[in-house]
C-alpha positions as CSV (number, residue, x, y, z in Angstrom):
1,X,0.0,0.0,0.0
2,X,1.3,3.7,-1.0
3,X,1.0,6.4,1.5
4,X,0.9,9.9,0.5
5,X,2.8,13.3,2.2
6,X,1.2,17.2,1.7
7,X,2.6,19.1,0.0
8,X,3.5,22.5,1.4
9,X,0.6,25.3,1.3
10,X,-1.2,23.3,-1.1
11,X,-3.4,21.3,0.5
12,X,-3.0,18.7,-2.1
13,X,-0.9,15.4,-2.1
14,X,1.4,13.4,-3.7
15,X,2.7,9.8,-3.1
16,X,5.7,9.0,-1.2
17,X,8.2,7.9,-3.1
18,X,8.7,4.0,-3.8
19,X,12.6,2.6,-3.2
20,X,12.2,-0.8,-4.2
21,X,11.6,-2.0,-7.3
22,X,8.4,-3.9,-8.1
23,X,7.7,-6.4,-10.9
24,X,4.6,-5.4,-11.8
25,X,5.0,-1.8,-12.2
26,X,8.5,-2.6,-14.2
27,X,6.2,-4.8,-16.4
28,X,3.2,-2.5,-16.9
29,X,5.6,0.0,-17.7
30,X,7.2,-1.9,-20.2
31,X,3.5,-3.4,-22.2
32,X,2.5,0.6,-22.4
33,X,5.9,1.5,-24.0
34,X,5.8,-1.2,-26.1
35,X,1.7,-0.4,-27.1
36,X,2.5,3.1,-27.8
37,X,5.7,1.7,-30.4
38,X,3.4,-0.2,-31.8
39,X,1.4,3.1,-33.6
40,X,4.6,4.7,-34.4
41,X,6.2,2.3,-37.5
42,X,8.3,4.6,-38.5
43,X,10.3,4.3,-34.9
44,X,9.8,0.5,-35.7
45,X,11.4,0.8,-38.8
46,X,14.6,3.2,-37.7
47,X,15.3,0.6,-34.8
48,X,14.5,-2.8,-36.8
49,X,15.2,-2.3,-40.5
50,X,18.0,0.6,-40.1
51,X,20.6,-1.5,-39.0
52,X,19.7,-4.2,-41.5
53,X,20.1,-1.7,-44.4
54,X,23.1,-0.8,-43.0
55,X,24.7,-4.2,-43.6
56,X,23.4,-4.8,-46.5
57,X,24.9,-1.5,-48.5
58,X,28.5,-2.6,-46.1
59,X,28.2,-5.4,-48.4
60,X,27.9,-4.4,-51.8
61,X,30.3,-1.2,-51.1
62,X,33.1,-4.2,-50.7
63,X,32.0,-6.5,-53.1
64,X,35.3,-6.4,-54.7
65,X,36.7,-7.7,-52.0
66,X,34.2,-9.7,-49.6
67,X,37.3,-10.4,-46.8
68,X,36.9,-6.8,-45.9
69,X,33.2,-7.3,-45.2
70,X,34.2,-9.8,-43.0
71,X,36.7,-8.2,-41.3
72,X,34.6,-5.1,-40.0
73,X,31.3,-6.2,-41.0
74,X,31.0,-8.3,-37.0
75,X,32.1,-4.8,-35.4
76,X,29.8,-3.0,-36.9
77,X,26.7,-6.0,-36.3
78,X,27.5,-4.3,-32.5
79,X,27.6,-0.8,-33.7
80,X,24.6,0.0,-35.9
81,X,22.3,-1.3,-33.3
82,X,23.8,0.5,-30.7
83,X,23.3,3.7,-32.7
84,X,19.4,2.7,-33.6
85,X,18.7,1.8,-30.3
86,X,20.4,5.3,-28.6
87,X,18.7,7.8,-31.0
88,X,14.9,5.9,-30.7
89,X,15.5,5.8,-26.4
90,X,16.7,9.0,-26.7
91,X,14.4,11.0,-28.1
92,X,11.4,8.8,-27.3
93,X,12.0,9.3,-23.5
94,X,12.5,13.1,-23.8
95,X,9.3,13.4,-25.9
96,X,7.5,11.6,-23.1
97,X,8.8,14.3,-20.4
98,X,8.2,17.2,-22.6
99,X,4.7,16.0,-23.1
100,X,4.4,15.8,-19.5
101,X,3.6,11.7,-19.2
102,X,7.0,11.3,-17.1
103,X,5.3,13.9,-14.5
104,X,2.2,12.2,-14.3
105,X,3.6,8.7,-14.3
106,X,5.7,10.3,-11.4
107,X,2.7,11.2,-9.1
108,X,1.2,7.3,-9.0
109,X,3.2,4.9,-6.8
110,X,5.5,4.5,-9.4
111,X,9.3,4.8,-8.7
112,X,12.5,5.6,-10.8
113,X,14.1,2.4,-11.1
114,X,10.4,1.4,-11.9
115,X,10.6,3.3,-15.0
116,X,14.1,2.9,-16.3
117,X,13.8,-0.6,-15.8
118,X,10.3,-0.6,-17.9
119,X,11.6,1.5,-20.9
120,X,14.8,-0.6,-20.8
121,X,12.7,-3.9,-21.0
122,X,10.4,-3.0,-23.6
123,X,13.3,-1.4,-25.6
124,X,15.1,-4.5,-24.8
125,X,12.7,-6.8,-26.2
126,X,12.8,-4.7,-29.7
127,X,16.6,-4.4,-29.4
128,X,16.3,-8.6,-29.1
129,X,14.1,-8.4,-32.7
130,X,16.6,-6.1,-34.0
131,X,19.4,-8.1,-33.0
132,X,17.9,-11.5,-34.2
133,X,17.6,-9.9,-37.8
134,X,20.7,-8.1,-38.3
135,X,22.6,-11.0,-37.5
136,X,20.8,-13.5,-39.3
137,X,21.1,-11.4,-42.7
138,X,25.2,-10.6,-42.2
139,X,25.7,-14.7,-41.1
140,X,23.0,-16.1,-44.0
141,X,21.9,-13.4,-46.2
142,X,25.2,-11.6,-47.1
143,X,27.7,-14.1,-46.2
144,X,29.9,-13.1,-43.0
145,X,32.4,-15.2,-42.4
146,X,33.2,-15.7,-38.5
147,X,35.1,-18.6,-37.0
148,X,32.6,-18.9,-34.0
149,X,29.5,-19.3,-32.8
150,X,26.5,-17.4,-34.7
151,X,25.3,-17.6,-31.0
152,X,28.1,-15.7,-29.5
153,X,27.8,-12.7,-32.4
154,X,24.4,-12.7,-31.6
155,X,24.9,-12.4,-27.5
156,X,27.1,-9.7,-28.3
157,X,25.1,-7.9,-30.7
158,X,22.2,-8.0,-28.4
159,X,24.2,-6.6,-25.6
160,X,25.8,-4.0,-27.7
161,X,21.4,-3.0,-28.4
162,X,21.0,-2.4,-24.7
163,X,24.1,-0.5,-23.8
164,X,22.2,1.9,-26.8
165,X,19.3,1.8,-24.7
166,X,20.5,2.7,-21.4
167,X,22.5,5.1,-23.4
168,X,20.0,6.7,-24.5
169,X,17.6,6.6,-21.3
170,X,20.7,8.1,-19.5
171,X,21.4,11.3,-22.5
172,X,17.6,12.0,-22.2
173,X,17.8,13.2,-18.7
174,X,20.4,16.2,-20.1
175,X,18.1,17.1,-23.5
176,X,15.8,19.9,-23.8
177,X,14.4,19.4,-27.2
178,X,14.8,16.3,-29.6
179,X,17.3,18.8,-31.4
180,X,19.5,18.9,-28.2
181,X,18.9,14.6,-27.9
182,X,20.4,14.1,-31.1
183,X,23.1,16.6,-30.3
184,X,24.6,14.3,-27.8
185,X,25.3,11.7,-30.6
186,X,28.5,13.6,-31.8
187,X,29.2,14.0,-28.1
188,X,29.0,10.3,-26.9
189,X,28.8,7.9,-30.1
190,X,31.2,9.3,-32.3
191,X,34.4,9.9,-29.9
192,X,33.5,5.6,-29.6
193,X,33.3,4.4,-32.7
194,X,37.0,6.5,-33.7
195,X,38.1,5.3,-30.6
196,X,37.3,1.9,-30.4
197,X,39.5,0.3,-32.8
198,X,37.1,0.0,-35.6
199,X,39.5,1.9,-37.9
200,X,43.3,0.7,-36.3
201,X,44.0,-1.2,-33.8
202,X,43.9,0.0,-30.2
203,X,47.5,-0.3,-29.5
204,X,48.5,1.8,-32.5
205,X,46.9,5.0,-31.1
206,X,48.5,7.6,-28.9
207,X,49.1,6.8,-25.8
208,X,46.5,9.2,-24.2
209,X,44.0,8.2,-26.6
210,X,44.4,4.7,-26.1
211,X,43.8,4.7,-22.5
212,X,40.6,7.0,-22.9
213,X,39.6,4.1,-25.4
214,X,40.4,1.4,-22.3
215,X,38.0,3.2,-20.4
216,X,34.8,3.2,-23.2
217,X,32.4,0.4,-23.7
218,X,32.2,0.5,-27.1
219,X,36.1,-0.7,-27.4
220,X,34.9,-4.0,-24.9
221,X,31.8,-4.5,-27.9
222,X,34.5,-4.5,-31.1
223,X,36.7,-6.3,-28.9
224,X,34.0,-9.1,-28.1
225,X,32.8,-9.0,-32.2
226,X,36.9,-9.5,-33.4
227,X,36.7,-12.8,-30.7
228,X,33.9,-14.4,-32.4
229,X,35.4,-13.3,-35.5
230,X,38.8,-15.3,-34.9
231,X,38.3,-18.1,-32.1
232,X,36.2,-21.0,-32.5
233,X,35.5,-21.0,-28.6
234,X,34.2,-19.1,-25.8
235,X,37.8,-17.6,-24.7
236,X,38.3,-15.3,-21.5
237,X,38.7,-12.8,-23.5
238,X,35.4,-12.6,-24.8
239,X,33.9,-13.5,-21.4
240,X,35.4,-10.4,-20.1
241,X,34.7,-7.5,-23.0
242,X,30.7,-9.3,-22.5
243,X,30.9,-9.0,-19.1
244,X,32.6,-5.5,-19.1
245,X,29.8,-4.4,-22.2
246,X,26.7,-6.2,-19.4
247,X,28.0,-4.1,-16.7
248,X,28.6,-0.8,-18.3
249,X,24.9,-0.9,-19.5
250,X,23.4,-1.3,-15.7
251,X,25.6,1.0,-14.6
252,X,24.4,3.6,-17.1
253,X,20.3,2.7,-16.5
254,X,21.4,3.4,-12.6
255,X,22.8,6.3,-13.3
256,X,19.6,7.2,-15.3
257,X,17.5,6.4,-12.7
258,X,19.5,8.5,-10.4
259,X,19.1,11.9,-12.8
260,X,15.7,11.4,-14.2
261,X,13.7,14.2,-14.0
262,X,9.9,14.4,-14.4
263,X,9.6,17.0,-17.2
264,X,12.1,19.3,-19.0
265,X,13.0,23.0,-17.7
């Protein structure tokens, strides 16, 4: 049962807020996230078909020479997603505060944590479709060769989907506008992707550089995507940049919980 505090001069009141997390508000959060997606296709197409497109134009820019397909095409199975997924969370939380839902949702018995954890699980269940299809067509429609387990691209893949969400959820919080959301792509996707060995080796940077790149999840995702790529087996090495990618993610939908606000200023 909720219990409810005045609010100073007002006469009115709200609820107290809830600590713990609850299951069923997680969930209900989630199905009305994922009912609203469901009238908004184009949103549906950006995060399922996007990344799929993607791939497919990788492929026939190096159809002279396939091996360089398969040499980036696995890194970049983790990055497109990643990107879908941090642009549609971005902006679809912020329009959901500017709209004033986030306030109202806040004045029910309905915590923080409730609510980051129900955007990230309905966005984690399209980021699982997303994944699912973008690896399936770079494995069996376009031909990417990798020396492990589809299962292990797809893990990592699908992993690489929800650190975009909590991204996403966690940039929201800063945004004023959907103009400002998509602002803080060049401000925390970009300085990744040139950093995180997708273009030379880690190793081969400045030192500087190469220790900021130590420190950024996107370098455990490519890392994780070369393993497949080369090993026929689960190696410590890929345990780890999983693990490292897993963690970086919850720490980033904590943090989000921690600075969401119910509307914009």
């Amino acid at each position: 049962m909720s219990t409810t505090t005045p609010t100073s001069g007002t006469g009115t009141v709200t609820p107290a807020p809830t600590s713990a997390l609850s299951l069923s508000r997680t969930t209900a959060t989630a199905g009305r996230v994922l009912r609203q997606l469901r009238h908004d296709p184009r949103s549906i197409a950006l995060m399922i078909l996007v990344p799929c497109v993607m791939l497919f134009l990788l492929r026939y820019v190096f159809d002279g020479d396939p091996r360089t397909f398969d040499n980036i095409g696995a890194s970049l199975l983790g990055i497109f997603p990643l990107i879908t997924m941090f642009l549609v969370t971005s902006i679809a939380t912020l329009r959901e505060r500017t709209s004033g839902t986030l306030e109202r949702l806040l004045a029910m018995p309905l915590g923080k944590g409730d609510l980051i954890a129900g955007y990230a699980l309905a966005f984690g269940t399209v980021a699982i479709v997303q994944s699912i299809l973008a690896t399936a067509l770079a494995l069996w429609g376009l031909g990417l060769d990798v020396t492990g387990s589809p299962w292990l691209l797809l893990l990592v893949a699908l992993l690489d989907a929800l650190l975009g969400t909590a991204l996403g959820l966690f940039v929201s919080a800063f945004a004023a506008s959907e103009f400002q959301a998509v602002q803080f792509m060049p401000a925390v996707i970009f300085p990744q992707i040139l950093l995180c060995g997708l273009f030379t080796p880690r190793d081969n940077m400045h030192p500087v550089l190469e220790a900021i790149s130590n420190a950024l999840p996107m370098s455990y995702a490519v890392d994780g995507m070369n393993e497949v790529l080369k090993h026929t087996d689960m190696t410590a090495a890929f345990v780890r940049d999983s693990l490292v990618v897993a963690g970086c993610a919850l720490l980033v939908l904590a943090l989000g919980a921690a600075t969401l606000r119910r509307r914009t200023a």
